[in-house]
C-alpha positions in Angstrom: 75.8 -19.8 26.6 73.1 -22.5 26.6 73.6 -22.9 30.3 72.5 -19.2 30.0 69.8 -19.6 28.3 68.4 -22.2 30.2 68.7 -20.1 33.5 67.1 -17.5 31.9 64.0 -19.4 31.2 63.8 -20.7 34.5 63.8 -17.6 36.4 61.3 -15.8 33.6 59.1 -18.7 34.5 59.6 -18.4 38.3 58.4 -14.9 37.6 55.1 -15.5 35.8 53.9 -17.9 38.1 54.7 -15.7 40.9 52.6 -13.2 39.1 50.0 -15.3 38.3 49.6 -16.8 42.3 49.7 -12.7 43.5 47.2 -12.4 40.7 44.8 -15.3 42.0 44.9 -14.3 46.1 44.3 -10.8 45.6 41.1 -11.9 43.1 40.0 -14.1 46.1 40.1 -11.4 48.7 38.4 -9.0 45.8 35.6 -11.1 45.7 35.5 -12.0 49.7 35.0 -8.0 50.5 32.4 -7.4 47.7 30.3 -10.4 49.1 30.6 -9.2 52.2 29.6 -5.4 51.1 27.0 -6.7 49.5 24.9 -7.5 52.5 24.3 -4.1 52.8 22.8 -3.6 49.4 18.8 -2.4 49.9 19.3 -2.1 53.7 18.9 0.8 55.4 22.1 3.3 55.6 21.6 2.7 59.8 23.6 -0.7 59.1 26.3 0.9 57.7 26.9 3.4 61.0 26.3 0.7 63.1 29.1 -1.3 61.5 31.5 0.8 60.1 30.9 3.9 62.5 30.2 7.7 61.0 31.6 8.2 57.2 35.2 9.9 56.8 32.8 12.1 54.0 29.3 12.0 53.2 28.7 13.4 49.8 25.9 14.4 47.0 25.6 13.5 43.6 22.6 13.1 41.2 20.1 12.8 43.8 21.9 10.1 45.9 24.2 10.3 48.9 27.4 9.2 49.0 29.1 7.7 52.3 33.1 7.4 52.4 34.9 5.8 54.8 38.4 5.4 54.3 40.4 3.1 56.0 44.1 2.9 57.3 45.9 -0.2 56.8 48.8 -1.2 57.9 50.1 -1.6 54.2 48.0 0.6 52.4 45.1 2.8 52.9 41.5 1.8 51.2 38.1 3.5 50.6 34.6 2.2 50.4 32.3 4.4 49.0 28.6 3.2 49.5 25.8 4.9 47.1 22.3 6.0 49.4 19.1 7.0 48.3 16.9 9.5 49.1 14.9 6.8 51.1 18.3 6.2 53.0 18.7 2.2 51.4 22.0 1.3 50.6 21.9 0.9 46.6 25.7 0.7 45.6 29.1 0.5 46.7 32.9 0.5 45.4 35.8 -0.7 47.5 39.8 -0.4 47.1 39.6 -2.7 49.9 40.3 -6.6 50.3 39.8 -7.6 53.7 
């Protein structure tokens, strides 16, 4: 029974470090893709065709165009979704994506 115990703990612990590492690298590569996105921020939206190609969707909201561009990973799909004034400058993005 104690020996039980004993493995029990030891695998619960294998477990939340596991977590925890998984946790960490995807954080990492989180923060690697909004630095990168952010060198688009007040540029003109021309930087964003040049590098990514045309958008999957371009949208309009509140006085601002929106530029999707979905990606298809080998894993998983991803979108990044970049905000565009009416002055065509890059003001915001959001990304499911981390490389």
């Amino acid at each position: 029974m104690f020996l039980k115990k004993i493995l029990f703990i030891f695998i619960l612990t294998f477990f939340i470090s596991s977590c925890a590492a998984v946790s960490e690298k995807a954080a990492k590569k989180a923060d690697k893709e909004n630095a990168y996105l952010s060198t688009f921020l007040s540029k003109p939206s021309f930087n964003l065709s040049q590098t990514f190609g045309k958008p999957t969707q371009i949208l309009t909201e509140n006085n601002q165009t929106i530029h999707l561009y979905e990606i298809k990973g080998k894993v998983f799909d991803c979108q990044r979704k970049f905000t565009i004034d009416n002055k065509n400058i890059v003001t915001g993005f959001v990304s499911t994506c981390w490389d």
